[in-house]
FILUMFI-467383 format. One record per residue (C-alpha): z, x, y negated; residue in three letters; residue number from 1. Coordinates in nm, 4 decimals, padded with zeros to 6 digits, m for minus. Each point is the difference from the previous one (the first is absolute). Last residue first. Layout:
<pts>
[[Z; X; Y]; 'ALA'; NUM];
...
</pts>
This chain:
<pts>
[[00.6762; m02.8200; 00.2190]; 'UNK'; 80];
[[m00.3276; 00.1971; 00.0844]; 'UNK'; 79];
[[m00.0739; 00.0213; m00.3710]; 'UNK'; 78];
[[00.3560; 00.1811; m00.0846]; 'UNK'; 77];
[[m00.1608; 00.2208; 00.2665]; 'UNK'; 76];
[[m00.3058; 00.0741; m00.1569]; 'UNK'; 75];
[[00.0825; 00.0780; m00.3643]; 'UNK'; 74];
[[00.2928; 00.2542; 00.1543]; 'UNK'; 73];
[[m00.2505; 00.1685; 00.2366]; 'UNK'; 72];
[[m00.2539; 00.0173; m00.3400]; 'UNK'; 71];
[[00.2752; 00.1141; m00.2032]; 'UNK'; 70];
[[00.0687; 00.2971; 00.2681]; 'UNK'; 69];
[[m00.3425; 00.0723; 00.0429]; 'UNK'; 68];
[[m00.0435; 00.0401; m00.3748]; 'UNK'; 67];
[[00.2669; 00.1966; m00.0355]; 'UNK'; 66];
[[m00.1282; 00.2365; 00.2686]; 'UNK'; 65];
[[m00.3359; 00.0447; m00.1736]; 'UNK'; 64];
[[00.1570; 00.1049; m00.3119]; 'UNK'; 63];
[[00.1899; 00.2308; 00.1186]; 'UNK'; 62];
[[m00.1419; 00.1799; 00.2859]; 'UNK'; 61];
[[m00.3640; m00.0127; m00.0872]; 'UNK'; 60];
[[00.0126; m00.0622; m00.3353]; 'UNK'; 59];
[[00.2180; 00.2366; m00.2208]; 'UNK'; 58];
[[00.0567; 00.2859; 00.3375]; 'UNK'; 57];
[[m00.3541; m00.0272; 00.0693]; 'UNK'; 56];
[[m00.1357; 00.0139; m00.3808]; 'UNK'; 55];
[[00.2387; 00.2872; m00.0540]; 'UNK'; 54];
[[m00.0780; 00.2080; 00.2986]; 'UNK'; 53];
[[m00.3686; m00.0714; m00.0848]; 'UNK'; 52];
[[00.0421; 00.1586; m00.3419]; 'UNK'; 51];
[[00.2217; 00.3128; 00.1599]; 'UNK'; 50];
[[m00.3028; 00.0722; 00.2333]; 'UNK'; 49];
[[00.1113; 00.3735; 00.0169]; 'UNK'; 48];
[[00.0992; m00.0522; 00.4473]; 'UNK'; 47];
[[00.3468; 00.0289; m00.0275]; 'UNK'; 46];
[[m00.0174; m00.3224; m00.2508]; 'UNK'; 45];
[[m00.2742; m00.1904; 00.2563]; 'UNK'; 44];
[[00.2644; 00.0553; 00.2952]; 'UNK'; 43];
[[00.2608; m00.1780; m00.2171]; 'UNK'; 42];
[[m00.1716; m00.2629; m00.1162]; 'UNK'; 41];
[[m00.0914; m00.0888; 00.3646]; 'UNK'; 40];
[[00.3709; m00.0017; 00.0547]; 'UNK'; 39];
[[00.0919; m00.2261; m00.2777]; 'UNK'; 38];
[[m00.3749; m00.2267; 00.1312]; 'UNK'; 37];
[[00.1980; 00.0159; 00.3908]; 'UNK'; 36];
[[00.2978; m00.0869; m00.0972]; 'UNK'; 35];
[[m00.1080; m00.2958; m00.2163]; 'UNK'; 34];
[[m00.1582; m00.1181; 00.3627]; 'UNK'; 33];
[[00.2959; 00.0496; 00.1675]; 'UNK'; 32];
[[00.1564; m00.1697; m00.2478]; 'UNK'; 31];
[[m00.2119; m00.2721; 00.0981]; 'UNK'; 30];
[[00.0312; m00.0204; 00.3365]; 'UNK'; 29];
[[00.3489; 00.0024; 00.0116]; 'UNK'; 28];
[[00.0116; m00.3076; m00.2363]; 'UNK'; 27];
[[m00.2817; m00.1749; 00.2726]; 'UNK'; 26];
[[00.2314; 00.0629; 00.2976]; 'UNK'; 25];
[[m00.2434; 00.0209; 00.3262]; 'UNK'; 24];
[[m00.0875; 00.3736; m00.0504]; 'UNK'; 23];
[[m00.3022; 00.0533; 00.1105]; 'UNK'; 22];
[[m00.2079; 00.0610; m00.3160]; 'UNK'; 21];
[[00.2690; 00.1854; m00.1950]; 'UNK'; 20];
[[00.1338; 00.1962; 00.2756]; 'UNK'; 19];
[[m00.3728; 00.1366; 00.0333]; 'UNK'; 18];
[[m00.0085; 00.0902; m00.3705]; 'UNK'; 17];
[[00.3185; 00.1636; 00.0489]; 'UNK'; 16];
[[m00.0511; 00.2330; 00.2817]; 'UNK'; 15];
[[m00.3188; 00.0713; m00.1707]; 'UNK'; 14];
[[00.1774; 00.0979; m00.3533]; 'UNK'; 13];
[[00.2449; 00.2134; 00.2171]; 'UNK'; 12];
[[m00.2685; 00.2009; 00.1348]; 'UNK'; 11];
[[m00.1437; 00.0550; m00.3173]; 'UNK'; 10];
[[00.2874; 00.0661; m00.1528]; 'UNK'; 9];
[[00.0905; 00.2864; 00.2390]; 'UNK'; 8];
[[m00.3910; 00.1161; m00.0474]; 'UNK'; 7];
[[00.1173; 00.0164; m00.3821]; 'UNK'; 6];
[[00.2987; 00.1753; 00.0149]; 'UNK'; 5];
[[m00.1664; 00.2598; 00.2881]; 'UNK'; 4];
[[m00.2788; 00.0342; m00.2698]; 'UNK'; 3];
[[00.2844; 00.0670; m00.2963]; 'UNK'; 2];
[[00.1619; 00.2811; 00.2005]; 'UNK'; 1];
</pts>
């Protein structure tokens, strides 16, 4: 049961990571991205790596996504 779970998420992590770099909406694109690190989390939990499931779900979709989005925000208050 868990290895269908995590080749699901697998699949759906990949769908994702390739709506996040063609999508043409940057906010899209990044919580596609955050989607991606959750999910990625996810896959390293069924698979006994609880510390890396914690360090990807911490940084890699949260932290990382907030950043993006204050970064967007930074750069479009720039652009006028």
């Amino acid at each position: 049961m868990s290895i269908l779970l995590a080749v699901f998420l697998g699949v759906v992590v990949i769908i994702l990571a390739i709506l996040a770099i063609y999508h043409s909406n940057l906010k899209v694109a990044i919580i596609a991205t955050g989607v991606v690190g959750l999910f990625s989390s996810i896959i390293y939990l069924l698979l006994s790596a609880p510390d890396v499931a914690m360090t990807e779900a911490s940084i890699g979709s949260g932290l990382t996504t907030i950043i993006f989005f204050y970064v967007l925000n930074k750069i479009r208050k720039s652009n006028g």
